[in-house]
C-alpha positions in Angstrom: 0.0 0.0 0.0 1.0 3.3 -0.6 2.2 6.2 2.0 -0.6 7.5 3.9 -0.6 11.2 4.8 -3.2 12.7 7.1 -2.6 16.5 6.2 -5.7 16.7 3.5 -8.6 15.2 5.9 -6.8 17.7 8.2 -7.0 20.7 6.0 -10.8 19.9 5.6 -11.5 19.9 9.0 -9.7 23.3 9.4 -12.0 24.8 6.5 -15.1 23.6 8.5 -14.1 25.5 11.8 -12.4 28.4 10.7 -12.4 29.1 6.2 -10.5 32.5 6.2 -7.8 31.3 8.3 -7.4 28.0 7.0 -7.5 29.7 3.1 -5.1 31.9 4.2 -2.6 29.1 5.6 -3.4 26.8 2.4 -2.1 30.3 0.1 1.0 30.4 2.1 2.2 26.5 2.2 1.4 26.5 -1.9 3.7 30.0 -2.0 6.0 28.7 -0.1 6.2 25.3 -1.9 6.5 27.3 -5.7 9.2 29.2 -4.4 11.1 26.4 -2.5 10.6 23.9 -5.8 12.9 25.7 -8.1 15.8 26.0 -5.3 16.1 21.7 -5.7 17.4 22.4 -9.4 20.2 25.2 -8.5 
C-alpha cells in the first residue's frame, strides 16, 4: 500500500471550523512550496 498522509482530511476539518484562516494558511504552504521547488534544481 502506498504512503498515507493525514494533512488533506486535516485541512478539511480546518476549512469547516475556521475558512479565512485556513484559506489563508493553504495560500502560504502553496507559496511557499513554488518558491522552494525551483531551489532543488540550482
Amino acid at each position: 500500500m502506498g504512503n498515507i498522509r493525514p494533512e488533506p482530511a486535516f485541512g478539511l476539518e480546518r476549512f469547516d471550523q475556521n475558512r479565512v484562516e485556513a484559506a489563508g494558511d493553504f495560500r502560504y504552504e502553496t507559496l511557499k512550496g513554488i518558491d522552494e521547488s525551483p531551489r532543488q534544481f540550482f
